[in-house]
mmJSON file of the N, C-alpha and C atoms, coordinates in Angstrom:
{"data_MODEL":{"atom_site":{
"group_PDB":["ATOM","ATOM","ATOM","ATOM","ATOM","ATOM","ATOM","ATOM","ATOM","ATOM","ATOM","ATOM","ATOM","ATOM","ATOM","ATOM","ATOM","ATOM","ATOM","ATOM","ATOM","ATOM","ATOM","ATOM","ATOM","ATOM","ATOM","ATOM","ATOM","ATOM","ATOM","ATOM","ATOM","ATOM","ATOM","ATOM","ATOM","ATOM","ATOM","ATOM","ATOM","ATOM","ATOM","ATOM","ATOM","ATOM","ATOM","ATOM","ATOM","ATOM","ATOM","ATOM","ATOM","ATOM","ATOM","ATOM","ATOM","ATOM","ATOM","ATOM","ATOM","ATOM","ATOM","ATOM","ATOM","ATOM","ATOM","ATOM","ATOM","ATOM","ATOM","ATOM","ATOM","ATOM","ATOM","ATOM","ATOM","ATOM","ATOM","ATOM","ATOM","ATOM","ATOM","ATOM","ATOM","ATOM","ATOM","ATOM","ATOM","ATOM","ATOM","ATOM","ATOM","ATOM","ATOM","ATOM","ATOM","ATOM","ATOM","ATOM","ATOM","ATOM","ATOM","ATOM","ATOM","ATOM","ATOM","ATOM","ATOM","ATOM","ATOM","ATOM","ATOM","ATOM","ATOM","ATOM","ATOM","ATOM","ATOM","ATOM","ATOM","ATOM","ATOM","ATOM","ATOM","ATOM","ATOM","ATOM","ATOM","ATOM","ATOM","ATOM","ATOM","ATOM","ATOM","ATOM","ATOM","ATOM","ATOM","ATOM","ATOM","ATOM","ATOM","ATOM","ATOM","ATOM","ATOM","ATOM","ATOM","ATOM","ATOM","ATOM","ATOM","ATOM","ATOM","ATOM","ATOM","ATOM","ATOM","ATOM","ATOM","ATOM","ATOM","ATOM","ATOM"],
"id":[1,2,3,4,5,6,7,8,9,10,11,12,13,14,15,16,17,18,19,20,21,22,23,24,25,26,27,28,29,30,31,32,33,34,35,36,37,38,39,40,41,42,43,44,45,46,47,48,49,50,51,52,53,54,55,56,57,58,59,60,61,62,63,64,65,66,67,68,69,70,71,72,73,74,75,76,77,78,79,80,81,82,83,84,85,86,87,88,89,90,91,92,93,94,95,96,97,98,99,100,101,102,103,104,105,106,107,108,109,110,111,112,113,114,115,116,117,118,119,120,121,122,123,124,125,126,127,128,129,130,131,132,133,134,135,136,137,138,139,140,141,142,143,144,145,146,147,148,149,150,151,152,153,154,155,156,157,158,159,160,161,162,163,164,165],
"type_symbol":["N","C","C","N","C","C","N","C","C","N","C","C","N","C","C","N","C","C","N","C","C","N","C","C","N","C","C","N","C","C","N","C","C","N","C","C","N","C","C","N","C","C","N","C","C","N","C","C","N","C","C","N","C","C","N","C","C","N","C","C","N","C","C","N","C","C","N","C","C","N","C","C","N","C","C","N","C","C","N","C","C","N","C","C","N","C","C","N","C","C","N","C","C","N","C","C","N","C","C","N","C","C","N","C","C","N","C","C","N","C","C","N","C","C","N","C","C","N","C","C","N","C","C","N","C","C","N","C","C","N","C","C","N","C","C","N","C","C","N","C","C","N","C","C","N","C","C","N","C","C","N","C","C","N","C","C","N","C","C","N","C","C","N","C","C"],
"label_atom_id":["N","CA","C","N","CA","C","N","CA","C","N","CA","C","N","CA","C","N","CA","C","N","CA","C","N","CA","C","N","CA","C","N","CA","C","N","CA","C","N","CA","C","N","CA","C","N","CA","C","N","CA","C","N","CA","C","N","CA","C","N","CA","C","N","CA","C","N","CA","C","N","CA","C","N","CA","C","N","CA","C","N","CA","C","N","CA","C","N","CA","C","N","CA","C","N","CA","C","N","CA","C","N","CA","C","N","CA","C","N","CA","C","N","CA","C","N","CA","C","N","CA","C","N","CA","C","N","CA","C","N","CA","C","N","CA","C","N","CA","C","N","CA","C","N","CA","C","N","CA","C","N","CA","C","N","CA","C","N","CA","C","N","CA","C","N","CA","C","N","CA","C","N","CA","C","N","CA","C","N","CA","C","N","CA","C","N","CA","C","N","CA","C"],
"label_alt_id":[null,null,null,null,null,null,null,null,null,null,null,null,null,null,null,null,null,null,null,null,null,null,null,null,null,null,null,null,null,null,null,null,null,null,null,null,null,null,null,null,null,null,null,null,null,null,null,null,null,null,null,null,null,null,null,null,null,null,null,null,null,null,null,null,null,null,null,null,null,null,null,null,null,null,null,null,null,null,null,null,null,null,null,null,null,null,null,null,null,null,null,null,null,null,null,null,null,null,null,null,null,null,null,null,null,null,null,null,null,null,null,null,null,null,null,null,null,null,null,null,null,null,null,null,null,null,null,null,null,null,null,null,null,null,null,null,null,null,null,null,null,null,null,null,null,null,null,null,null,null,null,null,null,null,null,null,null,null,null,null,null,null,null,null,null],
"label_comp_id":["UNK","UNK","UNK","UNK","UNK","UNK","UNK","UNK","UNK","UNK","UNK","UNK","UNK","UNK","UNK","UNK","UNK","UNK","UNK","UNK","UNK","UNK","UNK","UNK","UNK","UNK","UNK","UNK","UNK","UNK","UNK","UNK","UNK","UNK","UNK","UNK","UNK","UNK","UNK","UNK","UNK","UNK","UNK","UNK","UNK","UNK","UNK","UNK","UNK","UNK","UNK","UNK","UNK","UNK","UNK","UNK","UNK","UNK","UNK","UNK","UNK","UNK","UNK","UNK","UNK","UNK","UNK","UNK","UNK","UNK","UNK","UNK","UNK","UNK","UNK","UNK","UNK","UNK","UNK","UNK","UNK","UNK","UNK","UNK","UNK","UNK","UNK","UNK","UNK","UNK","UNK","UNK","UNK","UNK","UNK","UNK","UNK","UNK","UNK","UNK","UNK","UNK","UNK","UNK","UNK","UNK","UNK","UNK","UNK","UNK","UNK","UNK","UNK","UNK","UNK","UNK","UNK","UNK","UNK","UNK","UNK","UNK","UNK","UNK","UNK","UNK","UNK","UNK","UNK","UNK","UNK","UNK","UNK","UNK","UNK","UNK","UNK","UNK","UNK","UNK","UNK","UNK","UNK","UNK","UNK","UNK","UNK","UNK","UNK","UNK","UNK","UNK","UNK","UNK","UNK","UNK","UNK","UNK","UNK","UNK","UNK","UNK","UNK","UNK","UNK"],
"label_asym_id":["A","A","A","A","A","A","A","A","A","A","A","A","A","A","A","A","A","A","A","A","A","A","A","A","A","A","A","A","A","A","A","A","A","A","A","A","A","A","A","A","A","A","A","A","A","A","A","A","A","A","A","A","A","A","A","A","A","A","A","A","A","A","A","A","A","A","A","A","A","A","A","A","A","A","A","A","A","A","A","A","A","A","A","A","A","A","A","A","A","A","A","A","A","A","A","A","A","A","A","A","A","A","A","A","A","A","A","A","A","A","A","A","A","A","A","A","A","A","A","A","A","A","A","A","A","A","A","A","A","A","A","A","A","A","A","A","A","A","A","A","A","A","A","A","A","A","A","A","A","A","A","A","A","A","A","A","A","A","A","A","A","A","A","A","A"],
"label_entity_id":["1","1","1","1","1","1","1","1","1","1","1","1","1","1","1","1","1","1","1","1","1","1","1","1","1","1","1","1","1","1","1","1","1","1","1","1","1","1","1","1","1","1","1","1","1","1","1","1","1","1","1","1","1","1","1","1","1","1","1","1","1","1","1","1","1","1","1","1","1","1","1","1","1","1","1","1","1","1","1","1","1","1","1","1","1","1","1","1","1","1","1","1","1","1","1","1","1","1","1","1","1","1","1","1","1","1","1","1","1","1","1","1","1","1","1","1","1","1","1","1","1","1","1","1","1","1","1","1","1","1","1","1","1","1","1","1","1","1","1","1","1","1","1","1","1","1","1","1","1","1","1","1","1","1","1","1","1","1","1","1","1","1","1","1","1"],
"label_seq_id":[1,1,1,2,2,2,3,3,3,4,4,4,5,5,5,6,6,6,7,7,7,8,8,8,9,9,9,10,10,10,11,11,11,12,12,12,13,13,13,14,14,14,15,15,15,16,16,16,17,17,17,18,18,18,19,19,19,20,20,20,21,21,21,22,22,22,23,23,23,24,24,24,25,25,25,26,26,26,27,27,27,28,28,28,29,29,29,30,30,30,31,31,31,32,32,32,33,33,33,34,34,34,35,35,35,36,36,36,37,37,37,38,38,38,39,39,39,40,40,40,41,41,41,42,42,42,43,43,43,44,44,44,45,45,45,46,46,46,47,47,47,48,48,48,49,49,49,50,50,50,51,51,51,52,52,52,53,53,53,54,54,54,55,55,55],
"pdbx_PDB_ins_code":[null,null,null,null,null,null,null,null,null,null,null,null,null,null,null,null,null,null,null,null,null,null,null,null,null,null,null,null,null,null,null,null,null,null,null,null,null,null,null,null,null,null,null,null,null,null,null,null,null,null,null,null,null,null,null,null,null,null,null,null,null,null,null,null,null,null,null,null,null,null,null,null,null,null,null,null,null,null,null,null,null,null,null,null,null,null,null,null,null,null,null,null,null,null,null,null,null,null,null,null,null,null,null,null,null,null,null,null,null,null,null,null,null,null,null,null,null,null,null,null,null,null,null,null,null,null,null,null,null,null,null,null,null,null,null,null,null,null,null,null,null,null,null,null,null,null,null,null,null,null,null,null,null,null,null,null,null,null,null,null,null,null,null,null,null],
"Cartn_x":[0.814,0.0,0.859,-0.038,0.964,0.296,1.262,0.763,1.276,0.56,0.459,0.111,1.134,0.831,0.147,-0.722,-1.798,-2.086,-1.599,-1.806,-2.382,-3.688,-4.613,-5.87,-6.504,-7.454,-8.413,-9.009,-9.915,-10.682,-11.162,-11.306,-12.349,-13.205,-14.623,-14.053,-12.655,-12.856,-11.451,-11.155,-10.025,-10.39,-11.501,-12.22,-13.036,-13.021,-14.129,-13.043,-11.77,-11.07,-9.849,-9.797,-9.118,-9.602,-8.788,-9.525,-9.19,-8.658,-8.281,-7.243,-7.292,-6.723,-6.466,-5.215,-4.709,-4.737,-5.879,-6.057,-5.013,-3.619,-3.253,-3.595,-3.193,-3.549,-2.638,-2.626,-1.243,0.103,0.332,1.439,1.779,0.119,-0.146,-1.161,-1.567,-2.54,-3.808,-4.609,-6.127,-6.709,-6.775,-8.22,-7.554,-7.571,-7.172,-8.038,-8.439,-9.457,-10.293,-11.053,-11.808,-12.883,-13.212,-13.469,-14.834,-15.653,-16.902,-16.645,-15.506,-14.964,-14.349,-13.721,-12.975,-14.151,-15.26,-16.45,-17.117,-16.917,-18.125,-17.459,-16.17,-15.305,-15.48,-15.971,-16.271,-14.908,-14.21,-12.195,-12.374,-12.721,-11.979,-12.605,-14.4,-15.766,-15.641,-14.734,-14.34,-13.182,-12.073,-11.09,-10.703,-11.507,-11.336,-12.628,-13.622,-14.498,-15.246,-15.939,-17.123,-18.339,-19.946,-20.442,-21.249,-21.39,-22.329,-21.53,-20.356,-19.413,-19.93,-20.306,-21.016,-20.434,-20.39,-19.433,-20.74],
"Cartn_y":[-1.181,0.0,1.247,2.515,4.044,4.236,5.069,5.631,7.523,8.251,9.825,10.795,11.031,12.506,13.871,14.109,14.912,16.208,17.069,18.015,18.906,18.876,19.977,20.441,21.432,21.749,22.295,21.411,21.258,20.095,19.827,18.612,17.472,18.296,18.033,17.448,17.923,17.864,16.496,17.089,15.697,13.971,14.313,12.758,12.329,13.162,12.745,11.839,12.172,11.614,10.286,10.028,9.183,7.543,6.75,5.504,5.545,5.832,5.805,7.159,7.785,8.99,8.779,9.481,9.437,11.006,10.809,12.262,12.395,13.516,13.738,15.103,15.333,16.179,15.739,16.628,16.937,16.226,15.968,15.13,13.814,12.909,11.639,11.513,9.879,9.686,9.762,11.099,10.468,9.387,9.307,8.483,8.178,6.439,6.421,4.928,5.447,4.753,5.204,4.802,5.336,7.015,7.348,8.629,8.614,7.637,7.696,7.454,6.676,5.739,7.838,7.893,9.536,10.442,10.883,11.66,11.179,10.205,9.573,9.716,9.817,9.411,10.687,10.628,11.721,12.861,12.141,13.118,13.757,13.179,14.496,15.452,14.992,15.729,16.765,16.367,17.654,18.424,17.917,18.713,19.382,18.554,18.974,19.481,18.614,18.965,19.476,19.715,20.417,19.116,19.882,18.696,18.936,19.69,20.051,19.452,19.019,18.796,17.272,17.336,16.108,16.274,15.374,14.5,14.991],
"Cartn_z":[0.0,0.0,0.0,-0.445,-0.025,0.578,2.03,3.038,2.384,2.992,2.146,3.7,4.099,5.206,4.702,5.339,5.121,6.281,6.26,7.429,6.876,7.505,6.473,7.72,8.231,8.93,8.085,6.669,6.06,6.289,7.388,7.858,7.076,6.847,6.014,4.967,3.293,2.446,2.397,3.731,3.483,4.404,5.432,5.49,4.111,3.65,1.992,1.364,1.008,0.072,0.838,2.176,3.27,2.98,3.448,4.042,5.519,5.957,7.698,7.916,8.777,9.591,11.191,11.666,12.679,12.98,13.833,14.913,16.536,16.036,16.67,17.73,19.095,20.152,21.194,21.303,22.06,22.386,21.129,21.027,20.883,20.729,21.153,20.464,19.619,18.943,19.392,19.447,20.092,19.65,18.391,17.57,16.612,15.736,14.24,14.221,13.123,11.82,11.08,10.345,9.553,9.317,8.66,8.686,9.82,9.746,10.418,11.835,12.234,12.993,13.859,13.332,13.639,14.142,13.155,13.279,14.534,14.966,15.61,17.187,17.683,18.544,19.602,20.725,21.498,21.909,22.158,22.491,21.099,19.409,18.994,18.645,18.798,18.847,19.711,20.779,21.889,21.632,21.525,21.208,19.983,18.885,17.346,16.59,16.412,15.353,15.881,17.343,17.98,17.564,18.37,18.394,17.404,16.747,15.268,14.115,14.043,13.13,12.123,11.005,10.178,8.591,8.231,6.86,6.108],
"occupancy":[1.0,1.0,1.0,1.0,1.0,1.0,1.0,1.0,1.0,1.0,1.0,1.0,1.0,1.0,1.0,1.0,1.0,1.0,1.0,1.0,1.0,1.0,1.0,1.0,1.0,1.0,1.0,1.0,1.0,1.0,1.0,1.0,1.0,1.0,1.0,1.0,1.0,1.0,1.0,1.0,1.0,1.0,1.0,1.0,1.0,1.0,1.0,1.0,1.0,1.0,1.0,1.0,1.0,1.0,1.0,1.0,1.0,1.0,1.0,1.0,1.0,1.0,1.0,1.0,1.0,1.0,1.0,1.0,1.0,1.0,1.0,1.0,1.0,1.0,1.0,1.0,1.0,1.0,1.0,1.0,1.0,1.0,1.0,1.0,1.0,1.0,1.0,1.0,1.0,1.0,1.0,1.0,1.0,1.0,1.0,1.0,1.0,1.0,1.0,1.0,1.0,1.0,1.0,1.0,1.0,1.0,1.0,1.0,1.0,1.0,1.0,1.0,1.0,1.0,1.0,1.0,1.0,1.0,1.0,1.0,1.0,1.0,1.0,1.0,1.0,1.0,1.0,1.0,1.0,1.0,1.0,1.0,1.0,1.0,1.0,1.0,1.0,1.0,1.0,1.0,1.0,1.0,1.0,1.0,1.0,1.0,1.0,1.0,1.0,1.0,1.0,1.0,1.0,1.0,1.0,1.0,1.0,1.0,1.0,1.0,1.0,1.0,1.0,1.0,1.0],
"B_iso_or_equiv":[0.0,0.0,0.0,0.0,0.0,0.0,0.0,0.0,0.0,0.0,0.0,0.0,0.0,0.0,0.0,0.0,0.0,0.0,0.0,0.0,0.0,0.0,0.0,0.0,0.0,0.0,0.0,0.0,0.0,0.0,0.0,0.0,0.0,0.0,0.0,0.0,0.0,0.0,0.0,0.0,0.0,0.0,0.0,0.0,0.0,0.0,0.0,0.0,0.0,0.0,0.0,0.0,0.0,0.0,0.0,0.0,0.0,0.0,0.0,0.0,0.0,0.0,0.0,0.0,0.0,0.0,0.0,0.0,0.0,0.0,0.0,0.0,0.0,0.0,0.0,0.0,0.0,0.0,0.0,0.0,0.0,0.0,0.0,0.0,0.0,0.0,0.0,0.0,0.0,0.0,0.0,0.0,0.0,0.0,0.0,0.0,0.0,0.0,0.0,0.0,0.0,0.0,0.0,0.0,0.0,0.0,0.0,0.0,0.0,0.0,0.0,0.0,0.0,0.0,0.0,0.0,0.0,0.0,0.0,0.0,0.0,0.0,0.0,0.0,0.0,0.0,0.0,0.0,0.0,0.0,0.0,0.0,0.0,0.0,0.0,0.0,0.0,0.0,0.0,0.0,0.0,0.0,0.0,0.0,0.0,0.0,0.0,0.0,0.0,0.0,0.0,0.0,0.0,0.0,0.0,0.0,0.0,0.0,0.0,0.0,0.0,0.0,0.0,0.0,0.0],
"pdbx_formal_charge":[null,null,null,null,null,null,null,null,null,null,null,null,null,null,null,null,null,null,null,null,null,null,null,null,null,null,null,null,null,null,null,null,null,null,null,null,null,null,null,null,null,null,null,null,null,null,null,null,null,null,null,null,null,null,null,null,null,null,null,null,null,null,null,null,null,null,null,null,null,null,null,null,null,null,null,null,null,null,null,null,null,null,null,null,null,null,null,null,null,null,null,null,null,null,null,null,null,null,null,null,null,null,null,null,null,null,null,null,null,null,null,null,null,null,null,null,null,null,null,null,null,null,null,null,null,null,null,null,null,null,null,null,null,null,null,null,null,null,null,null,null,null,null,null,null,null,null,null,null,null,null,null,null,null,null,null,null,null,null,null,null,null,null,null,null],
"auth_seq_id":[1,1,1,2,2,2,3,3,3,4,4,4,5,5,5,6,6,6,7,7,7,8,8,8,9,9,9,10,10,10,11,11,11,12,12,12,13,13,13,14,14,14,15,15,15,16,16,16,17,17,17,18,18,18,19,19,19,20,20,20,21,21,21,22,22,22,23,23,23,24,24,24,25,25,25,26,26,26,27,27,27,28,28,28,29,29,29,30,30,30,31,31,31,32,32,32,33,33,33,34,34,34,35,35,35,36,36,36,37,37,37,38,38,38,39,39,39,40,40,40,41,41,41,42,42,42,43,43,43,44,44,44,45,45,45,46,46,46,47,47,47,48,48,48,49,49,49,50,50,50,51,51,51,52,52,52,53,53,53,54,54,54,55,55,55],
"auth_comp_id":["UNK","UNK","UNK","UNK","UNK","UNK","UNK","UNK","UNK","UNK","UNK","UNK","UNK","UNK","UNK","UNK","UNK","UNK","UNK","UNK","UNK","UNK","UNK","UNK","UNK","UNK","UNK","UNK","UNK","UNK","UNK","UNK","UNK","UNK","UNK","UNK","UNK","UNK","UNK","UNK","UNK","UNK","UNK","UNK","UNK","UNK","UNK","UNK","UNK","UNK","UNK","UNK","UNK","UNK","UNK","UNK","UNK","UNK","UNK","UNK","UNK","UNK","UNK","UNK","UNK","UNK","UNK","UNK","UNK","UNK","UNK","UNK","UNK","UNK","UNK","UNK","UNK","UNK","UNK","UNK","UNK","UNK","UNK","UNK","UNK","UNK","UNK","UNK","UNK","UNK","UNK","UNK","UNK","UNK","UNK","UNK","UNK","UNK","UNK","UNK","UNK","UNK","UNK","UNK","UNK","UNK","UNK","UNK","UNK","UNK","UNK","UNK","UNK","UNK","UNK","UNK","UNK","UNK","UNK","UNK","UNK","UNK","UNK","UNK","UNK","UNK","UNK","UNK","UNK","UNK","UNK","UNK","UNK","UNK","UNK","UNK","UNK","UNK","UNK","UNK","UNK","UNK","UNK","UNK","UNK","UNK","UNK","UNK","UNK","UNK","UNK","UNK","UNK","UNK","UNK","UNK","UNK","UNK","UNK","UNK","UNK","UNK","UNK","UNK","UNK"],
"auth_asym_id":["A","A","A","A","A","A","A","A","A","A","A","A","A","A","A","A","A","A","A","A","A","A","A","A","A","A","A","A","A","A","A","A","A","A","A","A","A","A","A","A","A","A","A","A","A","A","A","A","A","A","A","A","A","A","A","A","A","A","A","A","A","A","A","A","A","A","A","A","A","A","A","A","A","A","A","A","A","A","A","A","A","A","A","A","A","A","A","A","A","A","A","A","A","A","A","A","A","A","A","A","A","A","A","A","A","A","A","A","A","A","A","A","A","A","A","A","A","A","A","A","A","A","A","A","A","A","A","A","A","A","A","A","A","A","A","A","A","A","A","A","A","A","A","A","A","A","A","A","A","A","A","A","A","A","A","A","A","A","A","A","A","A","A","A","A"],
"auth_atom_id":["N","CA","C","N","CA","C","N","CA","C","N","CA","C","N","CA","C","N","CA","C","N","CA","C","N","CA","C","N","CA","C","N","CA","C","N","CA","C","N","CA","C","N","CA","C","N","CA","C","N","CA","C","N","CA","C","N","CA","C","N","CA","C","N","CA","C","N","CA","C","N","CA","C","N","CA","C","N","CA","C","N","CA","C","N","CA","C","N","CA","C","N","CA","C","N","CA","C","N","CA","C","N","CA","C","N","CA","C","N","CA","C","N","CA","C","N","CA","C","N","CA","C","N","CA","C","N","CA","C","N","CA","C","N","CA","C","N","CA","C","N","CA","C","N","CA","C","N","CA","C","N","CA","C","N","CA","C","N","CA","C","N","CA","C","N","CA","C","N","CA","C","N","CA","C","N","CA","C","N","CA","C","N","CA","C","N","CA","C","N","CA","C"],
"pdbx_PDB_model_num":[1,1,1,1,1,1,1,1,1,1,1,1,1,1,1,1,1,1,1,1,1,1,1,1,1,1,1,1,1,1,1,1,1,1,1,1,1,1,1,1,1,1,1,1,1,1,1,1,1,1,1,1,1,1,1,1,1,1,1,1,1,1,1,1,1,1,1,1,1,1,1,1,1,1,1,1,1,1,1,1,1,1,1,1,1,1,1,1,1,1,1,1,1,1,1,1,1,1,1,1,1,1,1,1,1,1,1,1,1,1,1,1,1,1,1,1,1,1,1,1,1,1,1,1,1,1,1,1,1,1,1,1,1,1,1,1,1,1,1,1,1,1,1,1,1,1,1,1,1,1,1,1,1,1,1,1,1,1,1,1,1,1,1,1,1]
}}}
């Protein structure tokens, strides 16, 4: 497989085009897998996307 680093705070347009993402915070992996799997995960609903935040 290619793996492809992605640092982008377009969050919306780059889970569209992903198969799995690694949500980092504060220095340490919060959350990694899939985009729905990410969206759905309460730590990054709090620290990252807010709770209105939808694909």
């Amino acid at each position: 497989g290619i793996g492809v680093l992605i640092t982008d705070h377009n969050v919306r347009e780059t889970l569209e085009i992903i198969d799995r993402a690694y949500i980092l915070h504060d220095g340490a992996v919060l959350m990694e897998g899939r985009p729905a799997e990410i969206v759905a995960h309460e730590g990054v609903r709090r620290v990252y996307l807010g709770e209105r935040f939808s694909l």
